[in-house]
N, CA, C and O atoms as a printed pandas DataFrame, in Angstrom:
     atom_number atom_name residue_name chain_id  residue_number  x_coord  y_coord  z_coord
0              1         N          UNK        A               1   30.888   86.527  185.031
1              2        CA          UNK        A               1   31.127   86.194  186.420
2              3         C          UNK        A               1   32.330   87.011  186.894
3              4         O          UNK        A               1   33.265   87.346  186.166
4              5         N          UNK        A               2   32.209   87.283  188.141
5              6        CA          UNK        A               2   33.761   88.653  188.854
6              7         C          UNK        A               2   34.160   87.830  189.485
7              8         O          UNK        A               2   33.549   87.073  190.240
8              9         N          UNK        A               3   35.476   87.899  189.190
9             10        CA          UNK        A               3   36.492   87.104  189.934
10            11         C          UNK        A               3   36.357   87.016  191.009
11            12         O          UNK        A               3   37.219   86.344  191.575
12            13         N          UNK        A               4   35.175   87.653  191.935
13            14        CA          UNK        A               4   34.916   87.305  193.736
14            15         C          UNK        A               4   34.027   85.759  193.212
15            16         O          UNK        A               4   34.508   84.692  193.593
16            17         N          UNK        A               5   33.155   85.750  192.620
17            18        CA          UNK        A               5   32.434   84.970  192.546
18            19         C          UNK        A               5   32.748   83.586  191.889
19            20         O          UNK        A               5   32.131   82.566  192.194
20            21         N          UNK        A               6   34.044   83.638  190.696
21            22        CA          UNK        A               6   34.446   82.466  190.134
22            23         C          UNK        A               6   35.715   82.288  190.988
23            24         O          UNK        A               6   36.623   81.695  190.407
24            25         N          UNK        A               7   35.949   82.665  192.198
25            26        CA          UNK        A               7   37.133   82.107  193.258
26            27         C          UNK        A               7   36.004   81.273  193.943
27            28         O          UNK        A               7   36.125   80.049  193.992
28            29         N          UNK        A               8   35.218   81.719  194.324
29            30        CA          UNK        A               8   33.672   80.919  195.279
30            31         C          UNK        A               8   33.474   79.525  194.786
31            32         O          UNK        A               8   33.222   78.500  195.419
32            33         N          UNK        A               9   33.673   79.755  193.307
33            34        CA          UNK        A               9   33.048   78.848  192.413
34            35         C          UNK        A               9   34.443   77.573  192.491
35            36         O          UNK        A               9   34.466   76.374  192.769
36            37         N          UNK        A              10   35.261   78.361  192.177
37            38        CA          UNK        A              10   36.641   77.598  192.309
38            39         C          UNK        A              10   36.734   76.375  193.426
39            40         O          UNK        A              10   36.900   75.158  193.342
40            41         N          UNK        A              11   36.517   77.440  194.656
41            42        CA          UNK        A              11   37.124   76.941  195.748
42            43         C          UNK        A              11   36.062   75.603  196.256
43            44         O          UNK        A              11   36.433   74.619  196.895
44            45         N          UNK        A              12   34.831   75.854  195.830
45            46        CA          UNK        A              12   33.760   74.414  196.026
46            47         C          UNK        A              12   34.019   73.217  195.379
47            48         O          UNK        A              12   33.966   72.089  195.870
48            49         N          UNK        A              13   34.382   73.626  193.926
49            50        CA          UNK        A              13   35.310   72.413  193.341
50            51         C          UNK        A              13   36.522   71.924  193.647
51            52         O          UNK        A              13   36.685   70.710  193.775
52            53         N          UNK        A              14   37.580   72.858  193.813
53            54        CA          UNK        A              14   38.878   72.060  194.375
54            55         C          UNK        A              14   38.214   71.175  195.467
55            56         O          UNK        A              14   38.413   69.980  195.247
56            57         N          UNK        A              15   37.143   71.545  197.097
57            58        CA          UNK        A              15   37.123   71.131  197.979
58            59         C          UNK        A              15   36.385   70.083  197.323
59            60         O          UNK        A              15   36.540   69.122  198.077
60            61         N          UNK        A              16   35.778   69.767  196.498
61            62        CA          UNK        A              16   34.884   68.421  196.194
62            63         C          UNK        A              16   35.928   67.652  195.083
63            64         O          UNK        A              16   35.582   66.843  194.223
64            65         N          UNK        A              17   36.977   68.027  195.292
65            66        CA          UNK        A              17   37.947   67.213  193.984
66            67         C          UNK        A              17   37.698   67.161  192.897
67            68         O          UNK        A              17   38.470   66.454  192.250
68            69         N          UNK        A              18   36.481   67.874  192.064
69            70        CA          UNK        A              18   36.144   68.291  190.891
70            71         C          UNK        A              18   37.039   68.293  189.613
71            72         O          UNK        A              18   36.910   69.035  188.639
72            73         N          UNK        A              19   37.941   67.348  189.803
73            74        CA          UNK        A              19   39.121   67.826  188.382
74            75         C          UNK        A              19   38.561   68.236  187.328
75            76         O          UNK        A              19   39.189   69.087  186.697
76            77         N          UNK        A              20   37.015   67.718  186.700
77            78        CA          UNK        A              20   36.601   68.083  185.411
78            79         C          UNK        A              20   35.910   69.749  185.500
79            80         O          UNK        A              20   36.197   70.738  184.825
80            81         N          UNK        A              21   35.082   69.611  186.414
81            82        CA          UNK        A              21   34.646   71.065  186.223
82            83         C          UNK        A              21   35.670   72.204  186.713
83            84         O          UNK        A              21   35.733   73.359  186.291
84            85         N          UNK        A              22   36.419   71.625  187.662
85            86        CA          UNK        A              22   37.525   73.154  188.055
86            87         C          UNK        A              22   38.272   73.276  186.835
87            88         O          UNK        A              22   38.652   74.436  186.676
88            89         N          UNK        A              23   38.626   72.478  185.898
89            90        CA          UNK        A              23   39.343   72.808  184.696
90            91         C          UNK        A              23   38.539   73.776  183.500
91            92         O          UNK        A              23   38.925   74.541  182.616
92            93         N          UNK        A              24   36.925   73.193  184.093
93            94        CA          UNK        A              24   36.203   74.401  182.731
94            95         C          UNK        A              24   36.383   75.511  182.916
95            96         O          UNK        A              24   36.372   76.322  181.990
96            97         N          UNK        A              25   36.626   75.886  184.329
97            98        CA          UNK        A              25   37.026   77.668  184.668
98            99         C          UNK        A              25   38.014   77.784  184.211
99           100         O          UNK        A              25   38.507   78.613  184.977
100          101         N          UNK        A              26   38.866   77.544  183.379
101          102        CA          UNK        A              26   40.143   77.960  183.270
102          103         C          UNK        A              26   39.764   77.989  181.512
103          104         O          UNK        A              26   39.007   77.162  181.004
104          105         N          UNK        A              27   40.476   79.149  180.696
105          106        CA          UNK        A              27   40.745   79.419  179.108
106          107         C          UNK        A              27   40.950   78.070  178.372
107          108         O          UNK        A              27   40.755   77.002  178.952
108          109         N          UNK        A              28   41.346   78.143  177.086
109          110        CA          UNK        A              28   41.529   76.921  176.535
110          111         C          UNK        A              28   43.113   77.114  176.967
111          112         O          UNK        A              28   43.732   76.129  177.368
112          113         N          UNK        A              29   43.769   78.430  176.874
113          114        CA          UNK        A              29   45.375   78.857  176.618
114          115         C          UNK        A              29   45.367   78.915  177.913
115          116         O          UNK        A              29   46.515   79.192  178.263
116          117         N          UNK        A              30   44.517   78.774  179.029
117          118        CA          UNK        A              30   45.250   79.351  180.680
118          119         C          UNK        A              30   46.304   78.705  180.934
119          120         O          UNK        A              30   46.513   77.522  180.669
120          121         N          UNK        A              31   47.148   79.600  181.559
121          122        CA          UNK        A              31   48.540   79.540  182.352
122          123         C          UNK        A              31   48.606   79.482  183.880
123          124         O          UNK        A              31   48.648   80.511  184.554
124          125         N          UNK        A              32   48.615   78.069  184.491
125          126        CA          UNK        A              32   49.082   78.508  185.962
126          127         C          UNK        A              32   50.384   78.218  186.306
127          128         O          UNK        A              32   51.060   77.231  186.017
128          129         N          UNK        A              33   50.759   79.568  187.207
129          130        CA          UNK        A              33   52.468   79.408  187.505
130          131         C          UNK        A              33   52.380   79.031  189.163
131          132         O          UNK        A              33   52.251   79.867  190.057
132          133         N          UNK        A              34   52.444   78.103  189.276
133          134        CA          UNK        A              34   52.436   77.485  190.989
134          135         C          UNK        A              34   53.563   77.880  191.406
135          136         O          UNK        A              34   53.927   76.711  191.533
136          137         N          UNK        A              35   54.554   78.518  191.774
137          138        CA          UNK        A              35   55.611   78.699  192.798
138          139         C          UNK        A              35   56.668   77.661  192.951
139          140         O          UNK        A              35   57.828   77.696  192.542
140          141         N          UNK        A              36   56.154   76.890  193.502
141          142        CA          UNK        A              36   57.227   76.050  193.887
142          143         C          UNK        A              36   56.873   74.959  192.677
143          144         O          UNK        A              36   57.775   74.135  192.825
144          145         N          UNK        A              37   56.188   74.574  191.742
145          146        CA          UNK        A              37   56.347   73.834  190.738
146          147         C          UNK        A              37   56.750   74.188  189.320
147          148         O          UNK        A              37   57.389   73.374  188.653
148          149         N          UNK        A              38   56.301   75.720  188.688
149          150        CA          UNK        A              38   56.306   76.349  187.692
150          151         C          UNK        A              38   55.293   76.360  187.129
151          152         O          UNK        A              38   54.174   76.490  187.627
152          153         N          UNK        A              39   55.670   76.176  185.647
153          154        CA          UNK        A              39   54.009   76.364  184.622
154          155         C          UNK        A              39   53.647   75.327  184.201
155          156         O          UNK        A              39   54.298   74.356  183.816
156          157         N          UNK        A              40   52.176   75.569  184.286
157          158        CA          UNK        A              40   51.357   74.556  183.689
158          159         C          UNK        A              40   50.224   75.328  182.452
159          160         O          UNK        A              40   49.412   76.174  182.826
160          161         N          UNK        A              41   50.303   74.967  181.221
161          162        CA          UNK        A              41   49.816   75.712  180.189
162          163         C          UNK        A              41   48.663   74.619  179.688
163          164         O          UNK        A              41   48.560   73.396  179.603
164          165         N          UNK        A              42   47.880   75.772  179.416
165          166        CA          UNK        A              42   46.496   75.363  178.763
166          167         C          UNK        A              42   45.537   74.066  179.652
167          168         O          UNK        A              42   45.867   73.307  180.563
168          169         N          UNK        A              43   44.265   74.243  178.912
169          170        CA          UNK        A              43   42.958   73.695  179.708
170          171         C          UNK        A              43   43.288   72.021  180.326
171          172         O          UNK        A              43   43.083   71.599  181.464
172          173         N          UNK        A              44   43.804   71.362  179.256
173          174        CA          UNK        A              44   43.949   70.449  179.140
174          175         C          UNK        A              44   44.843   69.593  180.516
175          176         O          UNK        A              44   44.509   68.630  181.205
176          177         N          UNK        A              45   46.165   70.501  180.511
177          178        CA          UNK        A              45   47.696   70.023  181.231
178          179         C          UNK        A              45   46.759   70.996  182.945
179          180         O          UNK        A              45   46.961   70.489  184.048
180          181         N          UNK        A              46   46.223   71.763  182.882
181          182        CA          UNK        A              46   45.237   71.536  184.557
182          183         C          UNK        A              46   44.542   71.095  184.680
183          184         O          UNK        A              46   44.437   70.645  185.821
184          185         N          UNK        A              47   43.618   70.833  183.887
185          186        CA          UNK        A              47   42.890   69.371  184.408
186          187         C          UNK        A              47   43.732   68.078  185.096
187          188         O          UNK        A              47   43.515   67.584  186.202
188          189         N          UNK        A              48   44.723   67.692  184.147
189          190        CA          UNK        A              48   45.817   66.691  184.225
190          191         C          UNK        A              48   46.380   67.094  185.669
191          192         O          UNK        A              48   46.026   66.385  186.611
192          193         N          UNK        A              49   47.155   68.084  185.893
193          194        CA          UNK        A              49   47.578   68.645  187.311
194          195         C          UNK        A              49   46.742   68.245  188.120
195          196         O          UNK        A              49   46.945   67.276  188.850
196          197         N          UNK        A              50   45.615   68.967  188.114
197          198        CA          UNK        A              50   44.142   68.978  189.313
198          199         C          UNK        A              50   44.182   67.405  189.719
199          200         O          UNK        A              50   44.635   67.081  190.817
200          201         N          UNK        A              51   43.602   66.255  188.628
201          202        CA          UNK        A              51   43.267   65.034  188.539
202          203         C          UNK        A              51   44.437   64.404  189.493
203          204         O          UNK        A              51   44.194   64.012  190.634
204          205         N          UNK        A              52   45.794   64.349  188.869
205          206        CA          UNK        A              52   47.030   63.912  190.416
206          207         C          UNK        A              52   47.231   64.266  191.191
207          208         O          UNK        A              52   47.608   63.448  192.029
208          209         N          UNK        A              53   47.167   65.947  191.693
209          210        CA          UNK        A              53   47.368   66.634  192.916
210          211         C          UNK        A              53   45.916   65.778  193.981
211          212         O          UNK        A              53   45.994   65.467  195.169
212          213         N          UNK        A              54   45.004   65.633  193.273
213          214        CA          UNK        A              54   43.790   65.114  193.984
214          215         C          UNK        A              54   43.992   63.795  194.290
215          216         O          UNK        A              54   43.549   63.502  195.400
216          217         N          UNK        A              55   44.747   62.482  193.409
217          218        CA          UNK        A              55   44.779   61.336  193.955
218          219         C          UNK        A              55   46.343   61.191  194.622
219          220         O          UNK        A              55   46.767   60.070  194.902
220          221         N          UNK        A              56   46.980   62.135  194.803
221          222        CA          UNK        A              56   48.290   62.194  195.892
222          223         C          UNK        A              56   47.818   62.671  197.018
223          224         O          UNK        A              56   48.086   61.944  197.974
224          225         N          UNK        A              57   47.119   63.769  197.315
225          226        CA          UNK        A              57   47.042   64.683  198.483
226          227         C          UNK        A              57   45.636   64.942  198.875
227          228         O          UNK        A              57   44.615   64.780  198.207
228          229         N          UNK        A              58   45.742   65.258  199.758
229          230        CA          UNK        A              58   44.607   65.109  200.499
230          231         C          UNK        A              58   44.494   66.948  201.183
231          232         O          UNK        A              58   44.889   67.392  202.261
232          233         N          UNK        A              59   43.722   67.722  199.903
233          234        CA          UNK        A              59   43.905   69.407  200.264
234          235         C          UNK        A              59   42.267   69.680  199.999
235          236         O          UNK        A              59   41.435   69.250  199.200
236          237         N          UNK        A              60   42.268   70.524  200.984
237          238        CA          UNK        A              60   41.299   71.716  201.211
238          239         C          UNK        A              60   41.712   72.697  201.611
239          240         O          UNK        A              60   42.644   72.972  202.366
240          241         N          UNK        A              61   40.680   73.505  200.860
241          242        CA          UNK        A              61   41.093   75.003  200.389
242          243         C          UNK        A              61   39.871   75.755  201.612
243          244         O          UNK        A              61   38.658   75.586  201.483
244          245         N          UNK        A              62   40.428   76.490  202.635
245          246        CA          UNK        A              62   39.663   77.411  203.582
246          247         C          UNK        A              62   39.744   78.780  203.088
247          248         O          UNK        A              62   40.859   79.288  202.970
248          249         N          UNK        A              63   38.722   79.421  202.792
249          250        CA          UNK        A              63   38.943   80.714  202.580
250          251         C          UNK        A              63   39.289   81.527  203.576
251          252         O          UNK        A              63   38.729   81.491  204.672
252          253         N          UNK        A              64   40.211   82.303  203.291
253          254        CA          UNK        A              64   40.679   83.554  204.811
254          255         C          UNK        A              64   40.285   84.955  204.126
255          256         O          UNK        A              64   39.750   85.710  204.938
256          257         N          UNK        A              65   40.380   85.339  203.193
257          258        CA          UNK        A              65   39.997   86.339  201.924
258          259         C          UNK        A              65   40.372   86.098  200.641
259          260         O          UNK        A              65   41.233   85.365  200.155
260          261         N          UNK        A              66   39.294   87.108  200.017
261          262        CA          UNK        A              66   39.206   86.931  198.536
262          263         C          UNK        A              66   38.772   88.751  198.301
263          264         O          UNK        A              66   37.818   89.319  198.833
264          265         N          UNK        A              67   39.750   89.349  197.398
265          266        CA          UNK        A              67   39.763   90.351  196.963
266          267         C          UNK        A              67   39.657   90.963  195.640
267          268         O          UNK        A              67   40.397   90.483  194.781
268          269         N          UNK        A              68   39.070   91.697  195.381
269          270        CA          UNK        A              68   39.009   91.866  193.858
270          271         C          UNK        A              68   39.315   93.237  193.059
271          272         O          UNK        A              68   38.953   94.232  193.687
272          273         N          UNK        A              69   39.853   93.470  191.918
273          274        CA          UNK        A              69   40.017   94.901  191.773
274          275         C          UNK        A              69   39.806   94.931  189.829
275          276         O          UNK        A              69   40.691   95.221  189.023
276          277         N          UNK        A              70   38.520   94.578  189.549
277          278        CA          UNK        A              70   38.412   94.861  188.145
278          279         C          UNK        A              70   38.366   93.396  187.543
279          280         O          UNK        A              70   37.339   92.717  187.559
280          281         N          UNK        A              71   39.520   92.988  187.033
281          282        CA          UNK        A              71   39.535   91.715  186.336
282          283         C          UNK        A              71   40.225   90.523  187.158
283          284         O          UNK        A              71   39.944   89.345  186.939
284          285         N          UNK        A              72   41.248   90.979  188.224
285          286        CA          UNK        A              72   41.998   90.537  188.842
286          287         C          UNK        A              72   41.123   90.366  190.595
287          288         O          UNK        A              72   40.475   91.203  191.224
288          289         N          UNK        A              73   41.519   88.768  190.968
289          290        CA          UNK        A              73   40.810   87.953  192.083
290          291         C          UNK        A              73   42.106   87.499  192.918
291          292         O          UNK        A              73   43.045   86.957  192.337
292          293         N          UNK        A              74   42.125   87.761  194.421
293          294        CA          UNK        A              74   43.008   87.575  195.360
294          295         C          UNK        A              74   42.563   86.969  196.407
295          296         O          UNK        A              74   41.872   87.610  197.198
296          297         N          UNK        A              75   42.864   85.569  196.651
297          298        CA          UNK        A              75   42.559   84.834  197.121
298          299         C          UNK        A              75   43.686   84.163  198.570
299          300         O          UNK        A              75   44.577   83.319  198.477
300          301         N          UNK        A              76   43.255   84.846  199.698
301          302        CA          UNK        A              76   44.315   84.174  200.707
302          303         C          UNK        A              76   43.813   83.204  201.473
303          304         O          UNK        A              76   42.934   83.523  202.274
304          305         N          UNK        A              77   44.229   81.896  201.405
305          306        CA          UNK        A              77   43.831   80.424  202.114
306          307         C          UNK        A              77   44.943   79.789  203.634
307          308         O          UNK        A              77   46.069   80.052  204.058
308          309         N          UNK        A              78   43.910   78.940  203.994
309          310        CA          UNK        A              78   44.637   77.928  204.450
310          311         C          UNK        A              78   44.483   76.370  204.629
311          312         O          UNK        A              78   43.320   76.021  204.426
312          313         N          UNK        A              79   45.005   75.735  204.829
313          314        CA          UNK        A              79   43.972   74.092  205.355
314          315         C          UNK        A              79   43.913   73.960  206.310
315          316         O          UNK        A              79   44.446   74.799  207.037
316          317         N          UNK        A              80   43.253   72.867  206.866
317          318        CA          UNK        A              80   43.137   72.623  208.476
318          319         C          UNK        A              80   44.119   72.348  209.040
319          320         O          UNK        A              80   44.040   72.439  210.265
320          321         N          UNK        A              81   45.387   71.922  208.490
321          322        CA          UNK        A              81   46.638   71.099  208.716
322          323         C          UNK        A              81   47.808   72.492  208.891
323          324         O          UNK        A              81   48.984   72.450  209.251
324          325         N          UNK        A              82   47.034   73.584  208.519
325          326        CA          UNK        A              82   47.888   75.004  208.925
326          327         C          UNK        A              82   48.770   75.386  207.848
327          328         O          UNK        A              82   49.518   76.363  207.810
328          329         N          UNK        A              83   48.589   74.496  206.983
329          330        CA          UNK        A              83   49.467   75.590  205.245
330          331         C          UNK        A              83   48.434   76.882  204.810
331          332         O          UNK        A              83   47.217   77.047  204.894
332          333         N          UNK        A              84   49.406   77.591  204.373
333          334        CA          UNK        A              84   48.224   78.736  204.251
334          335         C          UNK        A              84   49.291   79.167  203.015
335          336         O          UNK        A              84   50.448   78.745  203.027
336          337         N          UNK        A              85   48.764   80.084  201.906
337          338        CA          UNK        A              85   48.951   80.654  200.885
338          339         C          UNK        A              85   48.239   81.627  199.833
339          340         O          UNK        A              85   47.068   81.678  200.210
340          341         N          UNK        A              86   48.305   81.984  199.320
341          342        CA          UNK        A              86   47.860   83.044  197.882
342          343         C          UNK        A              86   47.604   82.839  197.091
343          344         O          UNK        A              86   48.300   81.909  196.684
344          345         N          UNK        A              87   46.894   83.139  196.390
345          346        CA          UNK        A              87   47.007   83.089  195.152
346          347         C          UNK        A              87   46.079   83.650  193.928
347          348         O          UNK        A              87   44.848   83.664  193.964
348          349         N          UNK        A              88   46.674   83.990  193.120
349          350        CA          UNK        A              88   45.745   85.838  192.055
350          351         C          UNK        A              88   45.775   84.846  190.753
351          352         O          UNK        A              88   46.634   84.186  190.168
352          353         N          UNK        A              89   44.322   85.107  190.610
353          354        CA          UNK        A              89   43.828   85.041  189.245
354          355         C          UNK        A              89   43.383   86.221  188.348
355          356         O          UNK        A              89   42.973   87.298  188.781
356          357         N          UNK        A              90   43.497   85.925  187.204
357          358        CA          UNK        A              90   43.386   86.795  185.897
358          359         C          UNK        A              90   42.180   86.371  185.135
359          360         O          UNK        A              90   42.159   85.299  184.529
360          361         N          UNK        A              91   40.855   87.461  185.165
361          362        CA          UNK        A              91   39.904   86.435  184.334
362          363         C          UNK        A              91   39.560   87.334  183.413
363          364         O          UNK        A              91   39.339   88.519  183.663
364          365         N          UNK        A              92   39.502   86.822  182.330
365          366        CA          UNK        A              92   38.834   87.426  180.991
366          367         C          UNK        A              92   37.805   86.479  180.293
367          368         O          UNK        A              92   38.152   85.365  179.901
368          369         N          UNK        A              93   36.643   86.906  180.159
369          370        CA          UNK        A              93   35.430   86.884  179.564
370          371         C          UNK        A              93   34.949   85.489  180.462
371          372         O          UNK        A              93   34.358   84.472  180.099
372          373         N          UNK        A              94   35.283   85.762  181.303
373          374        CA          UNK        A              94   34.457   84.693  182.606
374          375         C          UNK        A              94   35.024   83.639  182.696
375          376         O          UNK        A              94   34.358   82.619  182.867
376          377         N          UNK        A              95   36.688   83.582  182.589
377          378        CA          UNK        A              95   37.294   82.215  182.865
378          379         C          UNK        A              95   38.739   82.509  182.842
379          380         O          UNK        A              95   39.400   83.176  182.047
380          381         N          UNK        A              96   39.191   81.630  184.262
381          382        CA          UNK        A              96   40.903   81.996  184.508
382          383         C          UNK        A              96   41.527   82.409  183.125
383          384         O          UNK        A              96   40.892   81.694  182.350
384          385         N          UNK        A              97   42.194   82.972  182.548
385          386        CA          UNK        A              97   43.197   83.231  182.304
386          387         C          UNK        A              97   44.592   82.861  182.712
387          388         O          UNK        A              97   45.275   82.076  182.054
388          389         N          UNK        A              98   44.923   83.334  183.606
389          390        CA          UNK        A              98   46.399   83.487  184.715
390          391         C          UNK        A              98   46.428   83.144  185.951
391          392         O          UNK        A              98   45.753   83.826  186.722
392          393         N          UNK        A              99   46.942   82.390  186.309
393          394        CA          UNK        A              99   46.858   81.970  187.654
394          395         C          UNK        A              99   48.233   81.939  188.128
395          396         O          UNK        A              99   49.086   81.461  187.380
396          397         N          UNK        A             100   48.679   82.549  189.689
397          398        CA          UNK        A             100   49.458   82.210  190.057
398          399         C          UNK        A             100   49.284   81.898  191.550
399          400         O          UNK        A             100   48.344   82.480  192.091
400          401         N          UNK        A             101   49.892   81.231  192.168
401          402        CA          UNK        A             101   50.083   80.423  193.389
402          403         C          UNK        A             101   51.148   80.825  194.334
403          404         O          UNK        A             101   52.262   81.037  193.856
404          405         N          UNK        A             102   50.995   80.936  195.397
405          406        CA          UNK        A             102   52.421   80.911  196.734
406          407         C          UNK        A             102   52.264   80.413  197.848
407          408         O          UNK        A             102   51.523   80.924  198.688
408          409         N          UNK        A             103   52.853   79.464  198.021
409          410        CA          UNK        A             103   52.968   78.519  198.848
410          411         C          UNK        A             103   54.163   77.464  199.347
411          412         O          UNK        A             103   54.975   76.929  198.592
412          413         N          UNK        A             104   54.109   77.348  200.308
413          414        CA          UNK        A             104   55.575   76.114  200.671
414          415         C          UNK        A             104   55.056   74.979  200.567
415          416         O          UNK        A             104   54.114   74.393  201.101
416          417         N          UNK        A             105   56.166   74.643  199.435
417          418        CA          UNK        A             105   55.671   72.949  199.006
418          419         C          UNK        A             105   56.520   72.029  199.686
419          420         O          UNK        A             105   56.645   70.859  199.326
420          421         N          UNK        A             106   57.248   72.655  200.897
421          422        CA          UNK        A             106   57.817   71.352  202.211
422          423         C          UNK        A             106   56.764   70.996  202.575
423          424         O          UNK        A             106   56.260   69.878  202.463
424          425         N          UNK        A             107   56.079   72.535  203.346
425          426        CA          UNK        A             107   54.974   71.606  204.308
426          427         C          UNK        A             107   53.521   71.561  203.884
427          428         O          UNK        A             107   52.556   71.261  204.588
428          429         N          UNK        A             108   53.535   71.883  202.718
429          430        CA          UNK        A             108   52.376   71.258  201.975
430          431         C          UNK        A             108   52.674   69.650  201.689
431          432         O          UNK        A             108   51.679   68.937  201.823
432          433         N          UNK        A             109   54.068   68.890  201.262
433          434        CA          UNK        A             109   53.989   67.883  200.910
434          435         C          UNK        A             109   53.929   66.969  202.486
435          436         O          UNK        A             109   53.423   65.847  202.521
436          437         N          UNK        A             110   54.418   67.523  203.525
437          438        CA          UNK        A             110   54.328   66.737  204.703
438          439         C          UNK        A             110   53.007   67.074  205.564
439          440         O          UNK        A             110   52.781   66.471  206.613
440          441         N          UNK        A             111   52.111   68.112  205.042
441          442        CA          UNK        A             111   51.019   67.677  205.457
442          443         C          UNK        A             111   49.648   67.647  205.104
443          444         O          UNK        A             111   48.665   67.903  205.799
444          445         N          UNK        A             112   49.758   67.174  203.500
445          446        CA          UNK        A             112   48.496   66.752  202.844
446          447         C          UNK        A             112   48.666   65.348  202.212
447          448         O          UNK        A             112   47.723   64.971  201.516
448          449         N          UNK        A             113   49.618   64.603  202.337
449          450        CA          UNK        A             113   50.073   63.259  202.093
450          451         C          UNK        A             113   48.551   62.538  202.608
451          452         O          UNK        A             113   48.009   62.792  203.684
452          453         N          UNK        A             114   48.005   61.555  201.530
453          454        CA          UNK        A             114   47.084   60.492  202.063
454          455         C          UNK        A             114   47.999   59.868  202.764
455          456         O          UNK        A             114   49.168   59.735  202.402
456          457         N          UNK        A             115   47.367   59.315  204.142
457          458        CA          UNK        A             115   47.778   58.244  205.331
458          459         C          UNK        A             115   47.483   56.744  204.651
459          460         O          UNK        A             115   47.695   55.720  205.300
């Protein structure tokens, strides 16, 4: 799968809150470095991430572009609530690797808060 197509794949699961299957895209060893949180290592500890970010917040992922150059997937978003951010994945043999994230986690936390 090319990283245009497992961001596609990505982005249907984050939007359906998928914690179990958005974690199978990712290595057993994947690394995501979120920005404003740091690292989160291996299959296991993003699933775990995914699973609370999903029962705290209330996010969808809009695609604005998704770019690709070989192994490496570039992904620029926003939500309806007007956060918008980046973020590049690393895939080897058809599953994240590397992930990193950029984004402001002020107004991400003031405006994906469940009401």
């Amino acid at each position: 799968m090319n990283p245009k197509v497992l961001i596609q794949k990505w982005v249907e699961l984050f939007n359906q809150h998928d914690f179990q299957n958005l974690a199978k895209l990712y290595c057993k060893e994947a690394v995501i470095h979120q920005t404003p949180i740091g690292f989160i290592e291996g299959q296991s500890n993003i699933k775990s991430m995914f699973k609370d970010e999903f029962e705290q917040f209330d996010m969808v992922c809009e695609i604005e572009n998704i770019f690709e150059d070989n192994n490496v997937g570039i992904l620029e978003w926003k939500d309806p609530k007007g956060l918008r951010g980046c973020t590049l994945f690393w895939v080897e043999n058809n599953q994240i690797k590397y992930q990193r994230g950029y984004w402001d986690k002020l107004s991400f936390m003031g405006s994906t808060r469940h009401n």
